[in-house]
Backbone as ProteinMPNN parsed JSONL, in Angstrom:
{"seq_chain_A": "XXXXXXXXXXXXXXXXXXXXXXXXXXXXXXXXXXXXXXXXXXXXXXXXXXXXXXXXXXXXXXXXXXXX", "coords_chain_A": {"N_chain_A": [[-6.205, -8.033, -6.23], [-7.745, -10.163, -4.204], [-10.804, -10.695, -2.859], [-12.192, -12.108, -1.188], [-12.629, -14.836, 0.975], [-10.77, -17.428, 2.246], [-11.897, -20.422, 1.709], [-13.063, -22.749, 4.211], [-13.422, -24.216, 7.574], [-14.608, -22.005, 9.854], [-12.832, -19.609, 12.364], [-12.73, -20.523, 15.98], [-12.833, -18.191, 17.82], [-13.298, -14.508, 17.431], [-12.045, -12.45, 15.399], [-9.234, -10.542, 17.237], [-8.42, -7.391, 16.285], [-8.055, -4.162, 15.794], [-10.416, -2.97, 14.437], [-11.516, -4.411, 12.554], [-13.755, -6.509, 10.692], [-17.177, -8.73, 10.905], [-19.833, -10.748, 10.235], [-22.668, -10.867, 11.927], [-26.179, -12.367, 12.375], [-26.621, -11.81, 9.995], [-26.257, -9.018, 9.538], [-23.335, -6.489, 9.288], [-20.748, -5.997, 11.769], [-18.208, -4.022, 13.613], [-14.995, -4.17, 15.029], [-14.58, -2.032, 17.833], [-11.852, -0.875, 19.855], [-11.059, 1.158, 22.839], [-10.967, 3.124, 25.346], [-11.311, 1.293, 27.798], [-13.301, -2.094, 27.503], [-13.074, -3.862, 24.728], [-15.579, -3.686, 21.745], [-18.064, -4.963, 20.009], [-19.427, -3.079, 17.236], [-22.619, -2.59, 15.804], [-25.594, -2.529, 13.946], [-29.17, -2.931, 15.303], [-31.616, -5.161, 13.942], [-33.177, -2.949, 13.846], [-32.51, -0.793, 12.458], [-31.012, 0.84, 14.637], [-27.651, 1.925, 16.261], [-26.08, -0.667, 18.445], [-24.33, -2.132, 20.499], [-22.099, -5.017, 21.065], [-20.793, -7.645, 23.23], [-17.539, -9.248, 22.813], [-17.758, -12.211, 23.948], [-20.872, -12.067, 23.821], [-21.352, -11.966, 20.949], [-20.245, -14.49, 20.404], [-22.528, -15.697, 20.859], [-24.406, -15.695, 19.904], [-23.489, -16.044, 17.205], [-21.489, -16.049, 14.675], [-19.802, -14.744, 11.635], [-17.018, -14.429, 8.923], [-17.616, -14.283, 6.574], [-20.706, -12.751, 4.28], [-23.595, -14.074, 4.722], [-25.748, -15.219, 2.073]], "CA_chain_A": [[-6.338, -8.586, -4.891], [-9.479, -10.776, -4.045], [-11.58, -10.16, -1.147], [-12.911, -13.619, -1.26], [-11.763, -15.158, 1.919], [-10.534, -18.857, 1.887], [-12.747, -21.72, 2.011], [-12.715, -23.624, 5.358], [-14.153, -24.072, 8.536], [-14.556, -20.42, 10.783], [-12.392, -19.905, 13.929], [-14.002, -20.023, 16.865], [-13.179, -16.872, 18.116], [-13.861, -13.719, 16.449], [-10.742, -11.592, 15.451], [-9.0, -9.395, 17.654], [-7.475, -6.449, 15.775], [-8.805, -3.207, 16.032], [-11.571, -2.231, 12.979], [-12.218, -5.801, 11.99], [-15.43, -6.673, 10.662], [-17.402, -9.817, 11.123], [-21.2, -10.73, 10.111], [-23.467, -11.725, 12.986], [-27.774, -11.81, 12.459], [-26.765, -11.301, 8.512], [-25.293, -7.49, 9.947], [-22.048, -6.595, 10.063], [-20.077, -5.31, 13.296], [-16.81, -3.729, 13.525], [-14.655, -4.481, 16.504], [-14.074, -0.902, 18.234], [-11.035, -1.066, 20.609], [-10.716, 2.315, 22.815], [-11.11, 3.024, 26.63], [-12.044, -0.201, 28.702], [-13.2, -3.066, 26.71], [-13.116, -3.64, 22.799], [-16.57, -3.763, 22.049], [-18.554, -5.056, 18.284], [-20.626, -2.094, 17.159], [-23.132, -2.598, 14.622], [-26.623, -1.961, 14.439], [-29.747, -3.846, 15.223], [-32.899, -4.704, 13.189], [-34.392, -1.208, 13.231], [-31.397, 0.079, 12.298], [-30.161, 1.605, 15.998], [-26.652, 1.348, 17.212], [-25.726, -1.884, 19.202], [-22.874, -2.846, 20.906], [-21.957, -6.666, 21.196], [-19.444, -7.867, 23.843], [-17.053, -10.612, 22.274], [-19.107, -12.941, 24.526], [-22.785, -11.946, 23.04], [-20.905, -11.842, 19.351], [-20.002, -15.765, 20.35], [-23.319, -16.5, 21.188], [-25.402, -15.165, 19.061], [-23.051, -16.813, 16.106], [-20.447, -14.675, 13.662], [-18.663, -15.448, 10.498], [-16.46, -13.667, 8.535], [-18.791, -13.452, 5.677], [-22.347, -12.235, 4.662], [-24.723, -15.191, 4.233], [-26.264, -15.033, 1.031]], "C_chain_A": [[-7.768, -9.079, -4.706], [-9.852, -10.524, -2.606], [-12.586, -10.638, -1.007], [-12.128, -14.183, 0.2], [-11.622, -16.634, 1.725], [-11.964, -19.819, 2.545], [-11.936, -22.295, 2.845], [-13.694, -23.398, 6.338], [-14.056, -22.067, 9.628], [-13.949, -20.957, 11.747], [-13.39, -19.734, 14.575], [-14.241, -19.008, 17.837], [-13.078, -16.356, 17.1], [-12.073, -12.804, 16.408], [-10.201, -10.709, 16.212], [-8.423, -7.899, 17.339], [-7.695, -5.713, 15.368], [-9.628, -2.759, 14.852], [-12.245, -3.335, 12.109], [-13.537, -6.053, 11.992], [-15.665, -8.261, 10.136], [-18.626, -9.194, 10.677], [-21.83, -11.383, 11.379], [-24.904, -11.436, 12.598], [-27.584, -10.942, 11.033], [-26.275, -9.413, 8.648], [-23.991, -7.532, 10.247], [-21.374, -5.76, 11.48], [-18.325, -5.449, 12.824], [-16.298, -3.666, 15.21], [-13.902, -2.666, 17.072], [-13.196, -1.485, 19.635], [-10.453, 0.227, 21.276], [-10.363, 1.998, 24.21], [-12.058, 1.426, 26.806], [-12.308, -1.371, 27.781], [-13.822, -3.164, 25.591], [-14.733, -4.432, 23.032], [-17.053, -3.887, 20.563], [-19.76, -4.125, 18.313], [-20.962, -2.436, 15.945], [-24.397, -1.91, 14.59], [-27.992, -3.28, 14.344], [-30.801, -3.913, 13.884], [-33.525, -4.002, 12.614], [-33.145, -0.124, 12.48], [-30.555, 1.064, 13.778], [-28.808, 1.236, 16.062], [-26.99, 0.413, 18.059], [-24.618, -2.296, 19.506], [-22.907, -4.115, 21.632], [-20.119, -7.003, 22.524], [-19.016, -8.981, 22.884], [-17.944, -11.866, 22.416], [-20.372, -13.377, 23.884], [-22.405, -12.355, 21.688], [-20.843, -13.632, 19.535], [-21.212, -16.464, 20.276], [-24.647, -17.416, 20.336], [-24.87, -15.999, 17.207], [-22.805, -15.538, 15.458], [-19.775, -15.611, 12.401], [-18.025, -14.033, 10.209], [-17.026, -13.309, 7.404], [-19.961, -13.207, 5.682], [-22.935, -13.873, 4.187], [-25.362, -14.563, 2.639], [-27.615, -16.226, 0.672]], "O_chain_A": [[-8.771, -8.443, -5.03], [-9.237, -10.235, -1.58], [-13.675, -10.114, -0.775], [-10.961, -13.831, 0.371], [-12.451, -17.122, 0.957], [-12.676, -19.754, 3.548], [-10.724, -22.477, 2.726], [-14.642, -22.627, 6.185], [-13.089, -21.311, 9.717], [-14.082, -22.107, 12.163], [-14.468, -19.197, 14.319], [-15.258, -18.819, 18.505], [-12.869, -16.913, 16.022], [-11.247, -12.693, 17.314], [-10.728, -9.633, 15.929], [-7.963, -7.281, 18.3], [-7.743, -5.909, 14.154], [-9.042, -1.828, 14.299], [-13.152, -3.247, 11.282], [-14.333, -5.909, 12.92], [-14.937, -8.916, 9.391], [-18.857, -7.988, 10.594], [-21.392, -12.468, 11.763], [-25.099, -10.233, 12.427], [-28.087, -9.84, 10.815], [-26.003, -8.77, 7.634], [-23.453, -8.243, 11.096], [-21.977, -4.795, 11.949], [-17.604, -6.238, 12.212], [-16.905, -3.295, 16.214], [-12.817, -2.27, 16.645], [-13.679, -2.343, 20.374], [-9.47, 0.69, 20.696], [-9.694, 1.008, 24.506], [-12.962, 0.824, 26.226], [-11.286, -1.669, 27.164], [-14.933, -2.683, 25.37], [-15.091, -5.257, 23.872], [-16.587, -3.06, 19.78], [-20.753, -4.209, 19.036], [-20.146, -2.616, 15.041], [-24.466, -0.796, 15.11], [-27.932, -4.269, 13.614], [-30.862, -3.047, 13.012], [-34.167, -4.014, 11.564], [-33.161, 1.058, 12.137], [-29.607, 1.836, 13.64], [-28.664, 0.024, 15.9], [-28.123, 0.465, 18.537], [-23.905, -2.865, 18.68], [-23.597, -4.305, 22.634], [-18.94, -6.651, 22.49], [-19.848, -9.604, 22.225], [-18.614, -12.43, 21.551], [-20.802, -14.479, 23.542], [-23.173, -13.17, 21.179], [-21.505, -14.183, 18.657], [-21.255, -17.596, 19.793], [-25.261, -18.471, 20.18], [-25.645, -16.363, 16.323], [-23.401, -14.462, 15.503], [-19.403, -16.783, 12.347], [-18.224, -12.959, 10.777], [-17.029, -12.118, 7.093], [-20.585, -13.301, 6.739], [-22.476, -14.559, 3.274], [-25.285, -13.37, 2.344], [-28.242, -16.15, -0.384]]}, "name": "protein", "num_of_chains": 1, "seq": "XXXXXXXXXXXXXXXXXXXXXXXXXXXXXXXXXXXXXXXXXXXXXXXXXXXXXXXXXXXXXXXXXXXX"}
């Protein structure tokens, strides 16, 4: 099984489906989906926890892979 994802353009939203991980700022974030609203946790810069609304995740720019 490859875990290469297809060549093409990125959607332009980010996935909805609970544990999914995206790259944003070369970090990745996983989409947590619990009480109230699903929320991308990753971490910043220094390494801290960060939580991204969908929104901020749009803004800020996401793919589905890492930059290299």
């Amino acid at each position: 099984m490859s875990t290469e994802a297809a060549t093409g353009p990125e959607p332009a939203e980010p996935p909805t489906a609970p544990c999914s991980v995206v790259w944003c700022s070369d970090r990745p974030y996983v989409l947590e989906s619990g009480r109230g609203r699903p929320r991308w946790v990753g971490c910043d810069d220094r390494g801290r926890p960060e939580a991204l609304s969908t929104a901020q995740l749009r803004r800020r720019g996401w793919t589905h892979r890492r930059s290299r």
